[in-house]
N, CA and C atoms as a LAMMPS dump frame, in Angstrom:
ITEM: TIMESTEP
0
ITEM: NUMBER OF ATOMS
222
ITEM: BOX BOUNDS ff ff ff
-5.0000000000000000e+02 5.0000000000000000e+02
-5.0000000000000000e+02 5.0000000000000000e+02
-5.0000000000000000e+02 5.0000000000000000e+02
ITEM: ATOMS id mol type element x y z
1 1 1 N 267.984 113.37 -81.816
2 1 2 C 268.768 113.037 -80.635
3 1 3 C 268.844 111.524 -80.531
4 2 1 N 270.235 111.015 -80.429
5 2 2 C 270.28 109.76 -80.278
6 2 3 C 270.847 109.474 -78.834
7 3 1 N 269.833 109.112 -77.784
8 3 2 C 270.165 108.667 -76.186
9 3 3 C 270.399 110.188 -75.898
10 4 1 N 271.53 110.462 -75.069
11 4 2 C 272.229 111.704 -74.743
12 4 3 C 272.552 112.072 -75.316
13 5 1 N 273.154 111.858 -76.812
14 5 2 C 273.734 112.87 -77.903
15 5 3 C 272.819 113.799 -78.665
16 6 1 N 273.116 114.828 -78.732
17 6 2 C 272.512 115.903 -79.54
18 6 3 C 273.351 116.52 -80.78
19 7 1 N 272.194 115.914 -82.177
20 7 2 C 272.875 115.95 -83.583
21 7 3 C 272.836 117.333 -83.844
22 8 1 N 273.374 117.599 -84.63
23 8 2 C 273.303 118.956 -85.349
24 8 3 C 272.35 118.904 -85.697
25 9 1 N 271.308 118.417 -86.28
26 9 2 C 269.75 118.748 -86.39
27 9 3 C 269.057 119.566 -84.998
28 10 1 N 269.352 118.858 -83.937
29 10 2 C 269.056 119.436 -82.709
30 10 3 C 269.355 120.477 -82.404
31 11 1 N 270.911 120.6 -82.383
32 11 2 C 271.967 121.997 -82.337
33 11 3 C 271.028 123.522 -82.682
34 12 1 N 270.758 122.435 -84.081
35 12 2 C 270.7 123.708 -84.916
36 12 3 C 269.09 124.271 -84.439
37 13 1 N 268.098 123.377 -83.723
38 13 2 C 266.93 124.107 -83.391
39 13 3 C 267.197 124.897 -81.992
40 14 1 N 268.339 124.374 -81.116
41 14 2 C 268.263 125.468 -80.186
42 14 3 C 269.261 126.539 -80.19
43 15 1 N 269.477 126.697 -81.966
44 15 2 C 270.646 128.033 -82.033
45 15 3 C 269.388 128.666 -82.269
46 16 1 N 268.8 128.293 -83.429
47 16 2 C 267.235 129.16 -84.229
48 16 3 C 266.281 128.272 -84.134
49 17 1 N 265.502 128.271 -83.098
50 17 2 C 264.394 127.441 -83.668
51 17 3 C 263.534 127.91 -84.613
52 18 1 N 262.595 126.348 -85.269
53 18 2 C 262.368 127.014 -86.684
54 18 3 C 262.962 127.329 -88.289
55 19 1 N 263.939 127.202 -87.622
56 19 2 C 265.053 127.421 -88.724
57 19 3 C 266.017 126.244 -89.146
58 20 1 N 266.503 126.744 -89.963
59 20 2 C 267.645 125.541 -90.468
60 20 3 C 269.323 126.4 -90.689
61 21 1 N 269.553 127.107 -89.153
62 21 2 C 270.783 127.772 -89.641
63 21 3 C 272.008 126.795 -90.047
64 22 1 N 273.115 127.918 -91.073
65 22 2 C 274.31 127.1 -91.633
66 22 3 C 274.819 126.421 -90.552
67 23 1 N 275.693 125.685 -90.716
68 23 2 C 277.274 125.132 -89.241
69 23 3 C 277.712 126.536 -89.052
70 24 1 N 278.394 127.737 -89.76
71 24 2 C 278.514 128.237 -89.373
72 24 3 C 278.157 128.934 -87.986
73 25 1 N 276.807 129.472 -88.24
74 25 2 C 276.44 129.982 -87.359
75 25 3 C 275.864 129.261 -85.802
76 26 1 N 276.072 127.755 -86.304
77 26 2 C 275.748 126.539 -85.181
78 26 3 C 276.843 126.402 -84.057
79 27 1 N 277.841 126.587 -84.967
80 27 2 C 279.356 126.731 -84.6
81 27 3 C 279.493 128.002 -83.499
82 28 1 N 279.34 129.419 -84.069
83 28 2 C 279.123 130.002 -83.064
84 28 3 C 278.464 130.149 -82.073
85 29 1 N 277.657 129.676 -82.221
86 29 2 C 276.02 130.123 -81.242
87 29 3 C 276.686 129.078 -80.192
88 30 1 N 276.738 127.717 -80.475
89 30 2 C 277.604 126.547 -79.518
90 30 3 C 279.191 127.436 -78.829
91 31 1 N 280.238 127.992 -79.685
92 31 2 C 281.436 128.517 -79.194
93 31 3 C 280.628 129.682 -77.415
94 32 1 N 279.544 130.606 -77.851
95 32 2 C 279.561 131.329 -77.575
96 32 3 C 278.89 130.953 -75.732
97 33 1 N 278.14 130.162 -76.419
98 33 2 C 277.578 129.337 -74.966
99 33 3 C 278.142 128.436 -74.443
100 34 1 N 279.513 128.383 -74.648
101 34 2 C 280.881 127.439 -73.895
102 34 3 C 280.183 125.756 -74.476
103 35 1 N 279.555 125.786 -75.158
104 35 2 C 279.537 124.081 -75.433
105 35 3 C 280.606 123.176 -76.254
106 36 1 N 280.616 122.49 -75.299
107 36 2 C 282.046 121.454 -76.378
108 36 3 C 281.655 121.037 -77.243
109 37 1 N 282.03 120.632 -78.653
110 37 2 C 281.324 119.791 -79.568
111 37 3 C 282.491 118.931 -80.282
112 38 1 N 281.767 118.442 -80.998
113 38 2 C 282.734 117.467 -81.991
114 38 3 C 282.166 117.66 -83.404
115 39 1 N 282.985 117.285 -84.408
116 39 2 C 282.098 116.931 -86.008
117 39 3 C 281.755 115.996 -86.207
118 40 1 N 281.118 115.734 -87.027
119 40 2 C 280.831 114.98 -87.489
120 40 3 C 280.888 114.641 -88.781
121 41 1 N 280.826 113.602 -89.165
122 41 2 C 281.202 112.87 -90.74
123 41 3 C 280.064 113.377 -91.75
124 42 1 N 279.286 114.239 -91.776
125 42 2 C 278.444 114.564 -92.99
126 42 3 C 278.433 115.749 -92.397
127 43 1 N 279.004 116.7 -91.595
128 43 2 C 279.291 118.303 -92.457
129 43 3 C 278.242 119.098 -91.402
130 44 1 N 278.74 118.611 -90.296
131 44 2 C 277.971 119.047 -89.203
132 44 3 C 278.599 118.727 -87.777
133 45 1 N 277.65 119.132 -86.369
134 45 2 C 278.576 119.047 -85.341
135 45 3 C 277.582 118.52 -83.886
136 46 1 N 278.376 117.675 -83.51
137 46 2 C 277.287 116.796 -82.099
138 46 3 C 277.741 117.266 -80.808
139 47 1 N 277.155 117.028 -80.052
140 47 2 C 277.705 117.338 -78.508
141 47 3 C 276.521 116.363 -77.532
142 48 1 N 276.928 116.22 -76.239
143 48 2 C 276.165 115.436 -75.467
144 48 3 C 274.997 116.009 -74.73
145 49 1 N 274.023 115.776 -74.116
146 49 2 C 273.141 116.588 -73.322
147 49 3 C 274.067 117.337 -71.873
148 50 1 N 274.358 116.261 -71.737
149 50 2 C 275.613 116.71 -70.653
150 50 3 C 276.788 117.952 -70.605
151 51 1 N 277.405 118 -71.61
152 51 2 C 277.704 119.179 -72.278
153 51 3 C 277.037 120.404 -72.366
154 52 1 N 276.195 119.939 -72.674
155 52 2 C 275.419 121.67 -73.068
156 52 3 C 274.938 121.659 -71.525
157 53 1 N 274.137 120.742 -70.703
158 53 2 C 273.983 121.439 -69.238
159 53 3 C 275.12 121.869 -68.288
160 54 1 N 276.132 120.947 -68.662
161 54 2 C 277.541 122.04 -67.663
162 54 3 C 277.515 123.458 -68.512
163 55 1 N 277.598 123.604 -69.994
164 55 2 C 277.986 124.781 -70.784
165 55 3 C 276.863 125.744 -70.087
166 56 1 N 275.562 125.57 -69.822
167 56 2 C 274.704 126.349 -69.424
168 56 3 C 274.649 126.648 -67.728
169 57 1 N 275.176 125.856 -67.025
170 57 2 C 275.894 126.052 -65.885
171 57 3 C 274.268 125.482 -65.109
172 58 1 N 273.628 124.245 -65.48
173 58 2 C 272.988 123.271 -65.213
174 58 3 C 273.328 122.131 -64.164
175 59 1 N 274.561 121.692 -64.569
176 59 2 C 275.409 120.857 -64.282
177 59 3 C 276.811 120.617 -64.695
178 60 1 N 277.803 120.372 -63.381
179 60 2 C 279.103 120.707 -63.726
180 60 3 C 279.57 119.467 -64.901
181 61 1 N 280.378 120.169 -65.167
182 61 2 C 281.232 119.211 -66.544
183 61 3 C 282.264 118.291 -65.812
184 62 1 N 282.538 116.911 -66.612
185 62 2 C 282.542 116.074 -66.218
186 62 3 C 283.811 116.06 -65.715
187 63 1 N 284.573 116.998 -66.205
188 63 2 C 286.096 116.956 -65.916
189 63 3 C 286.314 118.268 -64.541
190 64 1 N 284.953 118.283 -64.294
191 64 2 C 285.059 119.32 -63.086
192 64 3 C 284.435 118.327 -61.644
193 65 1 N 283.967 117.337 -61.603
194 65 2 C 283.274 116.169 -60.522
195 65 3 C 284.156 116.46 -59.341
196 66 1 N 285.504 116.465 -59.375
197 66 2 C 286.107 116.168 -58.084
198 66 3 C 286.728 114.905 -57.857
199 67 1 N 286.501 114.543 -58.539
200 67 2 C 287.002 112.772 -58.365
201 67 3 C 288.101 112.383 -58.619
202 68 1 N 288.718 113.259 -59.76
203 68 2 C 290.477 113.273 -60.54
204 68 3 C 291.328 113.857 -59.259
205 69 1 N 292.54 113.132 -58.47
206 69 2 C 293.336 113.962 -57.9
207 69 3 C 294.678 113.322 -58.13
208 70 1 N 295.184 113.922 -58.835
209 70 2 C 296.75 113.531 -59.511
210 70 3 C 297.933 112.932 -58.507
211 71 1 N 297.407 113.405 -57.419
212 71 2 C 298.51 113.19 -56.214
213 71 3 C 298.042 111.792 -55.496
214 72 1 N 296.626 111.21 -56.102
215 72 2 C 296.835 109.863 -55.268
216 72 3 C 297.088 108.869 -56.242
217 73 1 N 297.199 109.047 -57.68
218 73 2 C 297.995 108.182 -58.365
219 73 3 C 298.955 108.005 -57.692
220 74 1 N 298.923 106.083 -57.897
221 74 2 C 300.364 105.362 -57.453
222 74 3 C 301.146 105.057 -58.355
C-alpha cells in the first residue's frame, strides 16, 4: 500500500488471503464487491482505500458527498 492506494498485491490478499490469486479472479472478487479500480502498468489492478470503503458501504463515494449541484453552475 502506497498512502491510500491499494496495489494489487494488497487486492489480491483481501480477495484470498494467503494466497497469490490470478488478476483474473482479483478482477472479479473487486467487480463483485462494487470496487472501482484501475490497471496498472505491470499486469495488475489498484484502487484507493476510499473506494473499497464506499464499495463496502463504509463510506459514501466521492461522487456521492452532495457537494456537486449542476444547477448552481454559473
Amino acid at each position: 500500500m502506497i498512502g491510500p492506494v491499494l496495489q494489487f498485491e494488497d487486492l489480491q490478499q483481501l480477495c484470498k488471503p494467503g494466497e497469490n490469486p490470478r488478476l483474473a479472479t482479483v478482477e472479479a472478487w473487486a467487480r463483485a464487491q462494487g470496487v472501482r479500480f484501475k490497471y496498472d502498468g505491470r499486469g495488475g489492478i489498484w484502487t484507493t482505500v476510499e473506494a473499497l470503503n464506499a464499495a463496502l458501504g463504509l463510506a459514501k463515494a466521492a461522487n456521492e458527498d452532495g457537494k456537486y449541484n449542476p444547477d448552481e453552475l454559473v
